[in-house]
N, C-alpha and C positions, 0 to 999 in steps of 0.2 A: 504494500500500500504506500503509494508516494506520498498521502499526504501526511505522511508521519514524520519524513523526513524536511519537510517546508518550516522554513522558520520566519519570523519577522511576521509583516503584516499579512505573506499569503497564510501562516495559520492563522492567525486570527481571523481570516475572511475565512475559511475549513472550516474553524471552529464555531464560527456562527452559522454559518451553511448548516453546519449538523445540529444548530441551535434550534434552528427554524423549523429545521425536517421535524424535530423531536417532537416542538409545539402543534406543527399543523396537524400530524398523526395523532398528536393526541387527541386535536381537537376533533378531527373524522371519525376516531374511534370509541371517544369518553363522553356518553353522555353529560355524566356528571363534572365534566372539566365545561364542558357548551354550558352547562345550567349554570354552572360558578358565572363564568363570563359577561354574561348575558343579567344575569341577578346583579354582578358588579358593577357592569351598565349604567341598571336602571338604580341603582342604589348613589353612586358615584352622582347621576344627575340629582339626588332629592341633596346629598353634600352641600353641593354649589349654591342649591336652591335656597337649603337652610343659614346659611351663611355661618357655616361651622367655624370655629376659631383653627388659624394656622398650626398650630401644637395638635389639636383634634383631627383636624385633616390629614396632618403626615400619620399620625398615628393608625388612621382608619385607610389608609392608602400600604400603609407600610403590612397592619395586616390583614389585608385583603392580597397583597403578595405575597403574603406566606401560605396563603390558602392555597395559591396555584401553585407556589412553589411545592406545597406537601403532593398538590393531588398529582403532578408531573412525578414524584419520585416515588408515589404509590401505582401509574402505572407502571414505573419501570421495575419494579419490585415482581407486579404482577406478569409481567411479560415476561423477566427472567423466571419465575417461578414456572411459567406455562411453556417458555422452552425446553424445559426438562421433562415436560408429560403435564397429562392432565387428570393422571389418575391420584386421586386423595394420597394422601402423606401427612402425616401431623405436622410435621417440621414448614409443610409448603400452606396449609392451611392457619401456621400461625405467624407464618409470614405476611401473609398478605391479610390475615386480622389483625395484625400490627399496624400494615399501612393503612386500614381503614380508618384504625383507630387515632393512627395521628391526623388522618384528615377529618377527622370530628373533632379533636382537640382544637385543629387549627379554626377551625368554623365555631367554635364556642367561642376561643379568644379575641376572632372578630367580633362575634356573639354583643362579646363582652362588652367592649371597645363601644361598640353601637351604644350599649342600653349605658355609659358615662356619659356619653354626647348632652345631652341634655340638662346633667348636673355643672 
């Protein structure tokens, strides 16, 4: 693979290439990364609307990135897990109950974040 051997800016354009590929796939493939999205959307417009304090705004921006940043590394969890087979394993099904679980952590602490807004 040449592009292992690229350095400077052509990896960094690799590395984003592969950034991109990751997200779109995921977006084709994850319901629930389209519904984050799409909920952040529409959530991000009531932000503006409500004229949230700058401190509150990075906060609720910051983690609403972590929300995708979880659900991105909960499919890759689950993709590697389903490259190996798709027959039950305890080891594989508390893998990917792991990733599920931090992307509900991640969605509570936006959760969170949300319901301070207001105080």
């Amino acid at each position: 693979m040449s592009e292992y051997k690229t350095a400077g800016a052509a990896r960094l354009f690799a590395a984003a290439g592969h950034s991109l590929r990751g997200v779109r796939d995921t977006w084709r493939t994850e319901a629930a990364f389209r519904q984050e999205i799409v909920l952040g959307a529409a959530v991000g417009a009531a932000v503006f609307m409500l004229e949230v304090p700058p401190l509150w705004l990075v906060l609720l921006l910051l983690t609403f990135g972590l929300v995708l940043v979880v659900e991105l590394l909960n499919t890759a969890i689950e993709a590697t897990v389903d490259r190996f087979g798709r027959q039950h394993h305890p080891l594989s099904g508390k893998a990917k109950d792991a990733g599920s679980a931090a992307v509900a952590a991640a969605l509570l602490l936006h959760a969170l974040v949300w319901a301070c807004v207001p105080w």
